[in-house]
PATORLUM-36550 format. One line per 4 residues: their letters; for each residue x negated, y, z negated of N, C-alpha, C. Coordinates in nm, 2 decimals, padded with zeros to 4 digits. Example, Ala and Ser with C-alpha at 12.3 -4.5 7.8 and 13.67 -1.06 7.14 Angstrom:
BEGIN
as = -01.32,-00.57,-00.78,-01.23,-00.45,-00.78,-01.32,-00.33,-00.78; -01.28,-00.22,-00.71,-01.37,-00.11,-00.71,-01.29,00.00,-00.79
//
This chain:
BEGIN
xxxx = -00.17,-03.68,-00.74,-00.24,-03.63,-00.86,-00.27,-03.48,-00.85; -00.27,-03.43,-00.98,-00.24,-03.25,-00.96,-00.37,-03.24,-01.05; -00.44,-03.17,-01.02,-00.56,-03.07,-01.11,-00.54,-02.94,-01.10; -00.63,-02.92,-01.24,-00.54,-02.76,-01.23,-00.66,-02.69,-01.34
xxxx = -00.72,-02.59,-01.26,-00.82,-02.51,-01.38,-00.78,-02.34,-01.33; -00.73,-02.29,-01.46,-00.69,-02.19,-01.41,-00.84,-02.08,-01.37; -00.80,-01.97,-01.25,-00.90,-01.89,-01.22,-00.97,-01.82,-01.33; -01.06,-01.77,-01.32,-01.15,-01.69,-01.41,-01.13,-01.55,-01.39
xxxx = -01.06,-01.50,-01.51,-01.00,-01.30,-01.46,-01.08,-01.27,-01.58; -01.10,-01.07,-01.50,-01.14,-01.00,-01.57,-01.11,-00.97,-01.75; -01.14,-00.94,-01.82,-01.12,-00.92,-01.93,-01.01,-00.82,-01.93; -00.92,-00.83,-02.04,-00.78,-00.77,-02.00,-00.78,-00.63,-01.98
xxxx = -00.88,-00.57,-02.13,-00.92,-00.37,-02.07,-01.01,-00.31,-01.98; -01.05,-00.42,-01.88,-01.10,-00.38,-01.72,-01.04,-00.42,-01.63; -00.94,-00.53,-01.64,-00.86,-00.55,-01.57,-00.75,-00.43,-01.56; -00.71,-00.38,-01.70,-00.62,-00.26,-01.69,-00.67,-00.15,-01.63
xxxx = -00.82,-00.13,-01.70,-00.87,00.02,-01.63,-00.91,00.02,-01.47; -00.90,-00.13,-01.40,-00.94,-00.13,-01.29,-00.78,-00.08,-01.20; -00.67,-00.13,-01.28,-00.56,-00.13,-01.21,-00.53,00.05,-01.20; -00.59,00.11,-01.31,-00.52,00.26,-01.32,-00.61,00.36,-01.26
xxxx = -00.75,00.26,-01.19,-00.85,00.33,-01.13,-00.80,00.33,-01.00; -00.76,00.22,-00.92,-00.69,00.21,-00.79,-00.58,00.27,-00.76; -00.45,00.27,-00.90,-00.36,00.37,-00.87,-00.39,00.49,-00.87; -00.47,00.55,-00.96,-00.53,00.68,-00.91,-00.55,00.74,-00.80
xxxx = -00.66,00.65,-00.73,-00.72,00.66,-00.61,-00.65,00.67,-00.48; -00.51,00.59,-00.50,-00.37,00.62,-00.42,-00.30,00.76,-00.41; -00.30,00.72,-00.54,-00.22,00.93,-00.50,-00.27,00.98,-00.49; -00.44,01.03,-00.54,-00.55,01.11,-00.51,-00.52,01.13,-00.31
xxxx = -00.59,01.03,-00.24,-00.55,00.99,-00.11,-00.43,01.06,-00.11; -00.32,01.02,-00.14,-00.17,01.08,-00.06,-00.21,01.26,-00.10; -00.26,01.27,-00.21,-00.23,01.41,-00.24,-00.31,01.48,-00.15; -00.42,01.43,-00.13,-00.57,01.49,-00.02,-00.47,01.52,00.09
xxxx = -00.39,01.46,00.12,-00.35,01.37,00.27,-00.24,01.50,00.27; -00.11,01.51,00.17,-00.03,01.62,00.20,-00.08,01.78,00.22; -00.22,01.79,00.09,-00.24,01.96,00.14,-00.34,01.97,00.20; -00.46,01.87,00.30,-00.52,01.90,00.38,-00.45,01.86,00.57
xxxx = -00.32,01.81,00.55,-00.29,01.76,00.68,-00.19,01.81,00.72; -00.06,01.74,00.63,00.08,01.77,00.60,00.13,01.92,00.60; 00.04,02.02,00.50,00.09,02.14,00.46,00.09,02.22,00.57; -00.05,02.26,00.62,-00.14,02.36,00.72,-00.04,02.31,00.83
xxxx = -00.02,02.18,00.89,00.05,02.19,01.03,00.21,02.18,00.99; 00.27,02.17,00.89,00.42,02.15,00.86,00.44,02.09,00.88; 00.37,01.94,00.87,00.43,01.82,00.89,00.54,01.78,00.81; 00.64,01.75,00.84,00.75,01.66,00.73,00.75,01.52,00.76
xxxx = 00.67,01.44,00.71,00.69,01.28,00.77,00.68,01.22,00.62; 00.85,01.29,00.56,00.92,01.26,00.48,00.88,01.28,00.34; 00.93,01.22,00.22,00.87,01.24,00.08,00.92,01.33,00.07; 00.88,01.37,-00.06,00.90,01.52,-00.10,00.82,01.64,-00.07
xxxx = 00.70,01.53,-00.06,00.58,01.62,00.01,00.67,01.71,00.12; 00.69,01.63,00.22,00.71,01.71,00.36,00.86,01.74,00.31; 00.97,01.76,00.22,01.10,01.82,00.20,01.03,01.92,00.18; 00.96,01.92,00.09,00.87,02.06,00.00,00.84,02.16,00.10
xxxx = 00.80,02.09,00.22,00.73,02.18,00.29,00.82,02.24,00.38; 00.95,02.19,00.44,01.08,02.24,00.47,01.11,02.32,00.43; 01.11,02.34,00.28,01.21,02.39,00.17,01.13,02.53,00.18; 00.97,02.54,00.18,00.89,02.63,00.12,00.91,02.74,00.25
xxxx = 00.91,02.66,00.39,00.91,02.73,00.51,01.06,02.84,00.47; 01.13,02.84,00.41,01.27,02.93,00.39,01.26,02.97,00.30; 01.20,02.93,00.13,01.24,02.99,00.04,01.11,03.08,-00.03; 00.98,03.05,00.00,00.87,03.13,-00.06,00.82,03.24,00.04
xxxx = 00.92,03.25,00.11,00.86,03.39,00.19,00.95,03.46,00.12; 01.05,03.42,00.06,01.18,03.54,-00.03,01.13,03.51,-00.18; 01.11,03.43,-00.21,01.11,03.40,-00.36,00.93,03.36,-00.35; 00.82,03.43,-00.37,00.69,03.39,-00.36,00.65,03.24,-00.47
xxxx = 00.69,03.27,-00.62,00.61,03.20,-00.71,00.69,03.05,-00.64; 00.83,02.98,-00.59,00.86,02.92,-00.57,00.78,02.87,-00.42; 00.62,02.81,-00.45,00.58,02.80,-00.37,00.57,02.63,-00.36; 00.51,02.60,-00.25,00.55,02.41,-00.20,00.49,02.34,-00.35
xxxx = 00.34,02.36,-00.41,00.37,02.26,-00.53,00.49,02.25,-00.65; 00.48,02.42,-00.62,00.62,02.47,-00.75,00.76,02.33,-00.68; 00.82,02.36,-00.57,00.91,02.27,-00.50,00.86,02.14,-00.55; 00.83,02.14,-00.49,00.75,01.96,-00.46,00.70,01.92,-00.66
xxxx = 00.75,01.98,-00.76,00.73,01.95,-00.88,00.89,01.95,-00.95; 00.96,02.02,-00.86,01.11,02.06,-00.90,01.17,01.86,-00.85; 01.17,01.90,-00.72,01.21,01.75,-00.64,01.18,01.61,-00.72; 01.10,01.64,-00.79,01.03,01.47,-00.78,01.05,01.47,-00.97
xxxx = 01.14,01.58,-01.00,01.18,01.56,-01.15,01.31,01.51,-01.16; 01.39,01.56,-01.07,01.49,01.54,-01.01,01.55,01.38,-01.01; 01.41,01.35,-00.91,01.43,01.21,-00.82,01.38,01.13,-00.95; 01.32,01.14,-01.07,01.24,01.06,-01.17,01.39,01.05,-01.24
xxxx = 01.45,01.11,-01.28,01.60,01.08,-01.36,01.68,00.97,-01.28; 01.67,01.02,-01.16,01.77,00.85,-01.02,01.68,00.74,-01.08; 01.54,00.77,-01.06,01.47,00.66,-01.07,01.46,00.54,-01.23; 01.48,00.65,-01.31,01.50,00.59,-01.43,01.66,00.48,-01.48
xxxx = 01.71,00.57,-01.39,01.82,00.47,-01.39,01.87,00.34,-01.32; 01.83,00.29,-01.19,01.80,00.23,-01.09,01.70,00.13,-01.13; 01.56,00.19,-01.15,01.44,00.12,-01.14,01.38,00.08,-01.29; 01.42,00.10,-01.40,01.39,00.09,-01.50,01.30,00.17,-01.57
xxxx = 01.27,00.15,-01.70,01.17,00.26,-01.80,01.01,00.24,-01.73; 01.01,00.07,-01.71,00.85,00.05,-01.68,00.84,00.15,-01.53; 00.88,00.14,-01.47,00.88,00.16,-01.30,00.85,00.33,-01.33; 00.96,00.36,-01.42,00.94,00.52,-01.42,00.82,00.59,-01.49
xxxx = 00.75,00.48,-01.58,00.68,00.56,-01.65,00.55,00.58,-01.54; 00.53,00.44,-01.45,00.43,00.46,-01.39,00.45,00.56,-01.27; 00.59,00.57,-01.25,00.57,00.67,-01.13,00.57,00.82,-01.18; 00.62,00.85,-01.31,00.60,00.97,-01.36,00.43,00.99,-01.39
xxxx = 00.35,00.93,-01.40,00.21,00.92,-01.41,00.15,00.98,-01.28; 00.18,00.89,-01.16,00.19,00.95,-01.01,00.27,01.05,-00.97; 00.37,01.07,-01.05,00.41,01.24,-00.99,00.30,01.33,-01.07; 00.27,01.31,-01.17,00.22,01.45,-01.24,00.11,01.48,-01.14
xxxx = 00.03,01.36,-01.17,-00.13,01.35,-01.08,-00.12,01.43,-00.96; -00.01,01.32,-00.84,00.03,01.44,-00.75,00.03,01.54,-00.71; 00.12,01.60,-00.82,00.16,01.74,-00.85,00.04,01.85,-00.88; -00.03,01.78,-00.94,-00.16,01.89,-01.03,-00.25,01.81,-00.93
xxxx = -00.27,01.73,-00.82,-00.36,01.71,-00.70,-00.37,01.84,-00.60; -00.25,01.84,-00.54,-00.22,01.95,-00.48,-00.24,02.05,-00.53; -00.19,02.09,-00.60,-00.25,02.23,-00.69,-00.38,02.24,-00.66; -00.45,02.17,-00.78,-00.58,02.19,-00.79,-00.65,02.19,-00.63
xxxx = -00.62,02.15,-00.51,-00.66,02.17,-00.41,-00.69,02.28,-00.36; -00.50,02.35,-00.41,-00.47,02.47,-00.31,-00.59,02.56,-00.41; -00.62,02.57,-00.56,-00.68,02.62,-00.65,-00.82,02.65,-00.58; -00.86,02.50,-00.53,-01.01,02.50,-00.56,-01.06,02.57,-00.36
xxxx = -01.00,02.50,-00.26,-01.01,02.56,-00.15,-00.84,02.64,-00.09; -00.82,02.72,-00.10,-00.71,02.75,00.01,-00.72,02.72,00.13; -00.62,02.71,00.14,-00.59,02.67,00.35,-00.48,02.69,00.39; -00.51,02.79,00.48,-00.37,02.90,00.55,-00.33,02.81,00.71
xxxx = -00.44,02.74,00.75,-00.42,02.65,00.89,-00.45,02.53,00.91; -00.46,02.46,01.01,-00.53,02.32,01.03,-00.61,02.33,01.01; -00.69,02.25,00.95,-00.86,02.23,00.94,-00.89,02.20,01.10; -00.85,02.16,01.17,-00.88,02.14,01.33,-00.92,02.33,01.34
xxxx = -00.85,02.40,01.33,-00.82,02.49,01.36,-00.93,02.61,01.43; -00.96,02.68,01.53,-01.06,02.75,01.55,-01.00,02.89,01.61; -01.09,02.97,01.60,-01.05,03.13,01.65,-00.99,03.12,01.79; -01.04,03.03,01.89,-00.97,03.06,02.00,-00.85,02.92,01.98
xxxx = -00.82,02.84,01.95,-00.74,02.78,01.90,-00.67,02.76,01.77; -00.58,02.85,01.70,-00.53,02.86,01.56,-00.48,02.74,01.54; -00.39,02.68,01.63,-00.31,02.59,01.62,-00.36,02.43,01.58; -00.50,02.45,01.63,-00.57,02.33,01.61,-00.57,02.18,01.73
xxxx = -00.56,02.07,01.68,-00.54,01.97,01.73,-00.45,01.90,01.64; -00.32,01.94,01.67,-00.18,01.86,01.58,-00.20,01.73,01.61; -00.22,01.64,01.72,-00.21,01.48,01.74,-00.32,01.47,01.67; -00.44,01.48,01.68,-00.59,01.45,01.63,-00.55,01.42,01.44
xxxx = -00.47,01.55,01.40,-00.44,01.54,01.26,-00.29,01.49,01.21; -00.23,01.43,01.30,-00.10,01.35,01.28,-00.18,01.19,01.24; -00.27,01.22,01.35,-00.30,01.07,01.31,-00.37,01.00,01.18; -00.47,01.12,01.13,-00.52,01.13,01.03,-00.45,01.13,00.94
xxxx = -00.30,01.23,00.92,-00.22,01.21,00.82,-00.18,01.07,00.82; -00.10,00.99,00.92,-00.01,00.90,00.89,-00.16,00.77,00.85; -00.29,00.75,00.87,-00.34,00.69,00.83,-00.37,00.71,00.71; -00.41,00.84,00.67,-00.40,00.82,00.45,-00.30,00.80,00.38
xxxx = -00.15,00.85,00.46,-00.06,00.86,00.38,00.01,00.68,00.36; -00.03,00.65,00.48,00.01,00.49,00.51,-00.06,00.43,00.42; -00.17,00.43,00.42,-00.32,00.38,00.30,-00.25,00.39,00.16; -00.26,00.55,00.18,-00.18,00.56,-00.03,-00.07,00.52,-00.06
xxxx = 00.03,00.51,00.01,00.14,00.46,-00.04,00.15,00.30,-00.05; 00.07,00.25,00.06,00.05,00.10,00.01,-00.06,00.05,-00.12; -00.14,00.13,-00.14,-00.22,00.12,-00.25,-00.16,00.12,-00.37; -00.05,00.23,-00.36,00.03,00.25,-00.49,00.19,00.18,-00.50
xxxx = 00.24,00.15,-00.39,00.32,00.03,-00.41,00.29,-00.12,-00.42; 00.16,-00.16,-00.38,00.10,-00.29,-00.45,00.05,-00.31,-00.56; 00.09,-00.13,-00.63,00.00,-00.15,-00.78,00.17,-00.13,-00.82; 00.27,-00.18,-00.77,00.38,-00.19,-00.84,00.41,-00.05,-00.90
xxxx = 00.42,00.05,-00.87,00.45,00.15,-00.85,00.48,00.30,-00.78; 00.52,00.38,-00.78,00.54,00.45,-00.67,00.49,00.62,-00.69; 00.50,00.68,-00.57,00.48,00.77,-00.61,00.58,00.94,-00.62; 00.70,00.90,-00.65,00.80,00.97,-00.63,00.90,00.99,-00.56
xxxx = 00.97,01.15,-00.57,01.02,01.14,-00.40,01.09,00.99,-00.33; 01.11,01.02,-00.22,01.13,00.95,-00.11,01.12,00.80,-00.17; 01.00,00.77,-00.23,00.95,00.65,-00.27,01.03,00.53,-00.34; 01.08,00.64,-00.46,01.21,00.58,-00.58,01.34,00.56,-00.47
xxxx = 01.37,00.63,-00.40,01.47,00.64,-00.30,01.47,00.46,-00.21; 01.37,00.47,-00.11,01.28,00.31,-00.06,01.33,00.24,-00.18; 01.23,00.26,-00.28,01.25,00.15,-00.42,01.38,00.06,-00.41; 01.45,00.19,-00.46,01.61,00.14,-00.51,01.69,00.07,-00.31
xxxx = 01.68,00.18,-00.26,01.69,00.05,-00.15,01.69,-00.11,-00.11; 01.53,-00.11,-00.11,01.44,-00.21,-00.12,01.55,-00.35,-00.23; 01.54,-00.24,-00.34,01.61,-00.38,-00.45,01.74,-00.38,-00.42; 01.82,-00.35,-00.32,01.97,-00.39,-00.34,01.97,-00.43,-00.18
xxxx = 01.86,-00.44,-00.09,01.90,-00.48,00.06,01.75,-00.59,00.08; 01.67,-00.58,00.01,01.53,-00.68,00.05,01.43,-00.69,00.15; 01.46,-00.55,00.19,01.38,-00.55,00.33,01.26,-00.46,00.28; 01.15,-00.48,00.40,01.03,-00.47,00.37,01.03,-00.32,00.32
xxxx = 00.90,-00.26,00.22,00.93,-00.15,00.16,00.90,-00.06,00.29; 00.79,-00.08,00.38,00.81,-00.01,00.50,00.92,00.09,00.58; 00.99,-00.01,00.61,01.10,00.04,00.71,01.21,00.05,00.59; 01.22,00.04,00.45,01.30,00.10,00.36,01.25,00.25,00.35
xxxx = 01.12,00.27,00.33,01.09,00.43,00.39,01.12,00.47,00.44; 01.11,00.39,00.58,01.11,00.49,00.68,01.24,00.55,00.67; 01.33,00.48,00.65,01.48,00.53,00.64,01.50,00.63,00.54; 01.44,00.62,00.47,01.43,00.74,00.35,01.39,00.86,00.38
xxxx = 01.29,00.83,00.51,01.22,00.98,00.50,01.23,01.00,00.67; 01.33,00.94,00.72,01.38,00.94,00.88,01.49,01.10,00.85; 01.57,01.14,00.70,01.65,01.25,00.74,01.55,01.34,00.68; 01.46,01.37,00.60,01.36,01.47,00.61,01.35,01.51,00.73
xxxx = 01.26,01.43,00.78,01.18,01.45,00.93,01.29,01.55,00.97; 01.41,01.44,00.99,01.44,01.56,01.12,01.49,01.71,01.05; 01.48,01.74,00.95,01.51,01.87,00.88,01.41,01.94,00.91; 01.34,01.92,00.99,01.18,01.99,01.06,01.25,02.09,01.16
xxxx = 01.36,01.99,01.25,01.41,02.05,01.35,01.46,02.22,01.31; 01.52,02.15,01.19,01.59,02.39,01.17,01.50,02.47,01.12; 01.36,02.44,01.05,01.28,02.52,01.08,01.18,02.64,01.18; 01.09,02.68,01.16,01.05,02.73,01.32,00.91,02.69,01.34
xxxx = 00.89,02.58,01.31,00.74,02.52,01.33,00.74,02.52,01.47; 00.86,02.48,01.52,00.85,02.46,01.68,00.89,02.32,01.72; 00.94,02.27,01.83,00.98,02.13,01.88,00.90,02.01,01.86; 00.77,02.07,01.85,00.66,01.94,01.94,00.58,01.92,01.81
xxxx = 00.60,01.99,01.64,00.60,01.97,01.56,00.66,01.89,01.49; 00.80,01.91,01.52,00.94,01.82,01.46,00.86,01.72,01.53; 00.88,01.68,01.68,00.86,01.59,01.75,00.75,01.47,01.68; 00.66,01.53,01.65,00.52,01.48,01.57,00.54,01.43,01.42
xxxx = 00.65,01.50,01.37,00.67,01.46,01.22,00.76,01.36,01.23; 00.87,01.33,01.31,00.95,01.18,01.30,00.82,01.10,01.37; 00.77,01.09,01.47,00.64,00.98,01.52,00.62,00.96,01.40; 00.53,01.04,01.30,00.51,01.02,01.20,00.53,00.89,01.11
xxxx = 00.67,00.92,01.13,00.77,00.86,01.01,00.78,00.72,01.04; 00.83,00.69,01.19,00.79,00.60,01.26,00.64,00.48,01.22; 00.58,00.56,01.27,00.41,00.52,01.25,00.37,00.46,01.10; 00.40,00.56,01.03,00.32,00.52,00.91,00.42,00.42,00.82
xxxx = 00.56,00.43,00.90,00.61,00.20,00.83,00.55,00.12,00.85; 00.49,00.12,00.95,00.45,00.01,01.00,00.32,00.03,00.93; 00.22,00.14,00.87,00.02,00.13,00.89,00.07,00.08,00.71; 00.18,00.14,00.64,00.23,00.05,00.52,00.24,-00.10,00.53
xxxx = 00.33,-00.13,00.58,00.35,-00.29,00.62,00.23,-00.34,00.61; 00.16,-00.30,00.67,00.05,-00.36,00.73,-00.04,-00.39,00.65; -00.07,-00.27,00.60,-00.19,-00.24,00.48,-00.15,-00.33,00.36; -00.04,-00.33,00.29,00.01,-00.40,00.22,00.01,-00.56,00.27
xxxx = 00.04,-00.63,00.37,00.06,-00.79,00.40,-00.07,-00.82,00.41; -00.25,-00.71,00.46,-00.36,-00.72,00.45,-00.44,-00.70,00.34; -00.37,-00.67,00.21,-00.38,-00.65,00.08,-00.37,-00.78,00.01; -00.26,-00.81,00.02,-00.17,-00.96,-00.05,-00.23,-01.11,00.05
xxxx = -00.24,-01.07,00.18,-00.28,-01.18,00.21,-00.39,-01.30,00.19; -00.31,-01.40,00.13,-00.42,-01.50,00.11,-00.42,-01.61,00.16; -00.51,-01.74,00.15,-00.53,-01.88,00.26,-00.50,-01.98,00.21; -00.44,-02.08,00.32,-00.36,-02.21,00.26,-00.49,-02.28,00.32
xxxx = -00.56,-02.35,00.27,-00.64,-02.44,00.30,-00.62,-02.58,00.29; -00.66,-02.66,00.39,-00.61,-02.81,00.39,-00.76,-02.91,00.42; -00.78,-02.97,00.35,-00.93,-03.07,00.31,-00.89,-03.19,00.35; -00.90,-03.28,00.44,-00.88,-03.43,00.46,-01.03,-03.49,00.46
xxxx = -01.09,-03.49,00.37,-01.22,-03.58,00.31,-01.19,-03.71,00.30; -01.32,-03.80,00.30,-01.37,-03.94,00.26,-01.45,-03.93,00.11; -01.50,-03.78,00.09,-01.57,-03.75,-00.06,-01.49,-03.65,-00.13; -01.37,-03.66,-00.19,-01.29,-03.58,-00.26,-01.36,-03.54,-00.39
xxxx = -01.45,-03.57,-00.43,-01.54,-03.52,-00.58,-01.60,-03.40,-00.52; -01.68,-03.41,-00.39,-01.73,-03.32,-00.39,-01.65,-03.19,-00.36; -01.55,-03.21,-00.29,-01.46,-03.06,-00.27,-01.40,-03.03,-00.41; -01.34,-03.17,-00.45,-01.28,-03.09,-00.58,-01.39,-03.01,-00.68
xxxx = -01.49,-03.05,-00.66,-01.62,-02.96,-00.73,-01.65,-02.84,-00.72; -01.66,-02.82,-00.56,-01.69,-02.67,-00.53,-01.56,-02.57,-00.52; -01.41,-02.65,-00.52,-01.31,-02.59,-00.59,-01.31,-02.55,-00.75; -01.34,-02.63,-00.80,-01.28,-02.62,-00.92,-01.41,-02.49,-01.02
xxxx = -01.54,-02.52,-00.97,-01.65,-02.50,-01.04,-01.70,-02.34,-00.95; -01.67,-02.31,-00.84,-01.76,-02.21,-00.74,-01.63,-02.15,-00.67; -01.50,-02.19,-00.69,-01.39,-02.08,-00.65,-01.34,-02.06,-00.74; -01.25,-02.17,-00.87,-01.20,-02.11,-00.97,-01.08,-02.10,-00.91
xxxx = -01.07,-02.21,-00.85,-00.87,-02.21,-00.80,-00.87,-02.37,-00.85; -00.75,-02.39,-00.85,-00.67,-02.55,-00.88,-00.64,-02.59,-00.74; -00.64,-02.72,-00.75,-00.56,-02.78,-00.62,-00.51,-02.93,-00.63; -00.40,-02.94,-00.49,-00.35,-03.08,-00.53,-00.40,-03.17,-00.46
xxxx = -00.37,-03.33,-00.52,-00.46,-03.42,-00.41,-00.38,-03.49,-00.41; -00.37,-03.58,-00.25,-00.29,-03.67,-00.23,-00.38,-03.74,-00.16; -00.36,-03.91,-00.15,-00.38,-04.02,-00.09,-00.33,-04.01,00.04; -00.41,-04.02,00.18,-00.32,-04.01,00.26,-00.49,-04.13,00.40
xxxx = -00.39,-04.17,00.49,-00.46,-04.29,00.57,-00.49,-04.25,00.72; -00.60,-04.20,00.77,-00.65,-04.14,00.88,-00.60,-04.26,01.00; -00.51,-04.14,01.10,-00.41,-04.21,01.17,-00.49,-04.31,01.29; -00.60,-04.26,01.33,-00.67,-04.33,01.45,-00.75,-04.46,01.36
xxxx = -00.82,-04.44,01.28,-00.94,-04.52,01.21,-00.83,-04.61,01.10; -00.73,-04.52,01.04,-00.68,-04.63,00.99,-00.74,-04.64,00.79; -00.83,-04.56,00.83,-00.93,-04.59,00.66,-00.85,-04.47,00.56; -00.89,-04.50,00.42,-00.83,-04.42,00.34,-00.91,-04.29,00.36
xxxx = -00.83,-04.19,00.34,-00.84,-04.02,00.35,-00.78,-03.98,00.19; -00.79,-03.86,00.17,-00.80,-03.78,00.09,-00.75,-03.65,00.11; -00.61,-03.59,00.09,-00.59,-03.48,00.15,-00.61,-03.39,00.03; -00.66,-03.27,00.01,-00.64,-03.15,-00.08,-00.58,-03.07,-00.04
xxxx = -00.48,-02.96,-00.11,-00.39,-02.88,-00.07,-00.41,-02.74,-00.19; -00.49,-02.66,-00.13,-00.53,-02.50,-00.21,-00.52,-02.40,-00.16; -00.45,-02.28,-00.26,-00.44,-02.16,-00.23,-00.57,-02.07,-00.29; -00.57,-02.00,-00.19,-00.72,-01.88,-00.26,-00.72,-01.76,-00.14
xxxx = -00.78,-01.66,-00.21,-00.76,-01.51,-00.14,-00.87,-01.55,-00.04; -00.88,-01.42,00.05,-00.96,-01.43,00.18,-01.12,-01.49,00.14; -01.16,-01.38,00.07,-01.28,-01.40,00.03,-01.33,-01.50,-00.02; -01.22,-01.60,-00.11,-01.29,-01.73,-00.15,-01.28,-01.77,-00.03
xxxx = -01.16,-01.82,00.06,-01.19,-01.89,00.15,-01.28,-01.90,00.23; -01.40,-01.79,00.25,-01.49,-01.78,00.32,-01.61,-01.87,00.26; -01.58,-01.85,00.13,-01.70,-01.90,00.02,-01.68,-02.06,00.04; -01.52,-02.11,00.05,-01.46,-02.20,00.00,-01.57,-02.31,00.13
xxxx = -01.53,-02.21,00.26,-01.54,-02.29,00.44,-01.73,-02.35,00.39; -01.79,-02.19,00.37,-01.92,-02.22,00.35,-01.98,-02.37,00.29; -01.90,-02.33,00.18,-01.96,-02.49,00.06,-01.95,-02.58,00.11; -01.84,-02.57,00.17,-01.80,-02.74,00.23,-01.86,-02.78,00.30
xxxx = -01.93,-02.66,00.40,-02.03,-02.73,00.53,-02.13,-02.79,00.47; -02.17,-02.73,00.37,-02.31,-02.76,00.29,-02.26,-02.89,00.26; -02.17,-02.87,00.16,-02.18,-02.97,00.05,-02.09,-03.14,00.13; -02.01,-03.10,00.21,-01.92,-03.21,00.29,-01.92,-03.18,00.44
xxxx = -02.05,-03.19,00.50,-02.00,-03.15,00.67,-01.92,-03.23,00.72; -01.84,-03.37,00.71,-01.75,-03.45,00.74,-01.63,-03.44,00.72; -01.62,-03.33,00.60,-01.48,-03.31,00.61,-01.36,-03.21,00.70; -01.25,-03.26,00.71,-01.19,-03.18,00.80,-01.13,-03.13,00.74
xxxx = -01.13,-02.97,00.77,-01.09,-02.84,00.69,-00.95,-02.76,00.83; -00.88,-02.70,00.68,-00.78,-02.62,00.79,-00.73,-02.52,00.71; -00.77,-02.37,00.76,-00.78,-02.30,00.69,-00.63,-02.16,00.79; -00.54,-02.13,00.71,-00.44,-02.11,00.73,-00.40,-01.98,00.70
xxxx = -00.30,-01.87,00.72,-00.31,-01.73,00.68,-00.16,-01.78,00.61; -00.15,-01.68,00.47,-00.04,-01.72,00.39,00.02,-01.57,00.39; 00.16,-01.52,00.36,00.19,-01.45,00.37,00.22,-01.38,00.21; 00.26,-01.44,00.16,00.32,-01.48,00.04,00.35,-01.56,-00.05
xxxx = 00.30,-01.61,-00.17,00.27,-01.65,-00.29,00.33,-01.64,-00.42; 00.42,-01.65,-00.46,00.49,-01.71,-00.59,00.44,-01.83,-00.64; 00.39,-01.77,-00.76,00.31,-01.85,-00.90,00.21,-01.84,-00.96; 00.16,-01.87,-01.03,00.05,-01.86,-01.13,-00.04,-01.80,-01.05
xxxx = -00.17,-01.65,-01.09,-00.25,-01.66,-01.00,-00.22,-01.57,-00.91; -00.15,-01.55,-00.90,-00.09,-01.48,-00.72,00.10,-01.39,-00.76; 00.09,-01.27,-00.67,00.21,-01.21,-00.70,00.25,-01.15,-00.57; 00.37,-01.16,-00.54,00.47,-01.17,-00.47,00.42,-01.06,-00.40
xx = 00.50,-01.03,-00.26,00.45,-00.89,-00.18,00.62,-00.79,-00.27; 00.55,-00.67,-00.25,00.67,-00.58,-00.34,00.76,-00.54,-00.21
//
């Protein structure tokens, strides 16, 4: 026997403004992340961001107004025409949203504070602490880019590049990055940042597939829960009434005792599950609960990892 009450969601124009408040907040993050981390130490750990910053190291010392936002606004108009072709109208409109933002992030940064070095950086040390701020980079930029590929869209650059990958080979968007922005990196090498720079910008690249992966499968992940009760009213209660998830129920015969059981089978995000464990103690301390990590979810309710 199947019951089924669907969840209880936000109203649809805070559900939308909540989605464009998170995407925001992604590229805000990546954009903080390129001109307070990326720019000052030359990181290239890939995107357009760090092409930009390649590009800028050779061409704005000859040509000034072609400076890295100027680049890094050229690049990612470029890459929005591949991407419209490949990825569709929807995909592009939102990632042309995230390029502008981007674009006019960094700006307005370089506008509101300039910064000629590392923020590490001190009088008897110009150079700063490159590892201290590699790490810092690859943890925002890993953060934003999964914030903004779980909001099903991207943020330019490199990204549409991954995308289109991603949809013709199926591998995780991670390590479809990383390959995307694995020949950036090493274009660090023919600049004159120096070795142990380059060196630091593929780590990079490296690094932040995987703090993606991650952030994303810790985003999406949600719990398979298993209820073998003797009081199936009461779980189906505190499911249906105090989580706001559906679930299925089967008849099933407890192998030692032999007596009728009651299996439930429900999916729900972390948080309910917590709610879910709690109620039960209250409401059923006899029942035997099994609470499980899900990776992935196709159907009603729940959307697939991108």
């Amino acid at each position: 026997m199947i019951k089924d009450k669907p969840e209880k969601e936000l109203p649809k124009p805070l559900k939308t403004a909540l989605y464009w408040c998170v995407l925001t907040f992604g590229v805000l993050l990546l954009a903080f992340n390129v001109y307070f981390f990326d720019a000052p130490n030359h990181f290239a750990m890939g995107g357009m961001g760090g092409l930009s910053i390649v590009l800028s190291s050779f061409i704005t010392k000859n040509v000034e107004w072609l400076t890295q936002p100027v680049l890094l606004a050229m690049l990612n108009v470029f890459l929005l025409l591949i991407g419209l072709i490949f990825l569709g109208k929807s995909m592009t409109l939102k990632t042309l949203y995230c390029t502008l933002l981007y674009t006019f992030a960094v700006w307005f940064f370089s506008f509101i504070h300039p910064i000629t070095q590392p923020i590490t950086a001190t009088p008897d040390n110009p150079r700063g602490q490159p590892l201290l701020e590699v790490v810092y980079a690859v943890l925002l930029s890993g953060t934003a880019s999964a914030i903004i590929f779980n909001c099903r869209a991207s943020s330019g650059g490199s990204d549409i590049i991954a995308l289109i990958f991603k949809k013709y080979t199926n591998v995780n968007i991670g390590i479809a990055l990383m390959f995307a922005d694995f020949g950036i990196a090493c274009l660090s090498f023919l600049t004159d940042v120096g070795v142990e720079i380059a060196l630091i910008s593929l780590l990079g690249v490296f690094t932040k597939s995987f703090v993606i992966d991650g952030v994303i499968e810790n985003i999406t992940k949600t719990k398979y829960v298993t209820i073998i009760t003797a009081n199936p009213d009461k779980a189906s209660e505190v499911i249906l009434k105090h989580i706001h998830r559906g679930f299925t129920q089967v008849d099933g015969v407890g192998g030692y005792t032999g007596e009728p059981r009651t299996v439930i089978l429900t999916v729900c995000r972390r948080a309910q599950a917590i709610r879910l464990k709690l109620l039960l103690r209250e409401e059923d301390p006899d029942a035997f609960v099994i609470i499980t990590d899900v990776n992935e979810i196709m159907g009603k309710g729940f959307s697939s990892k991108m």
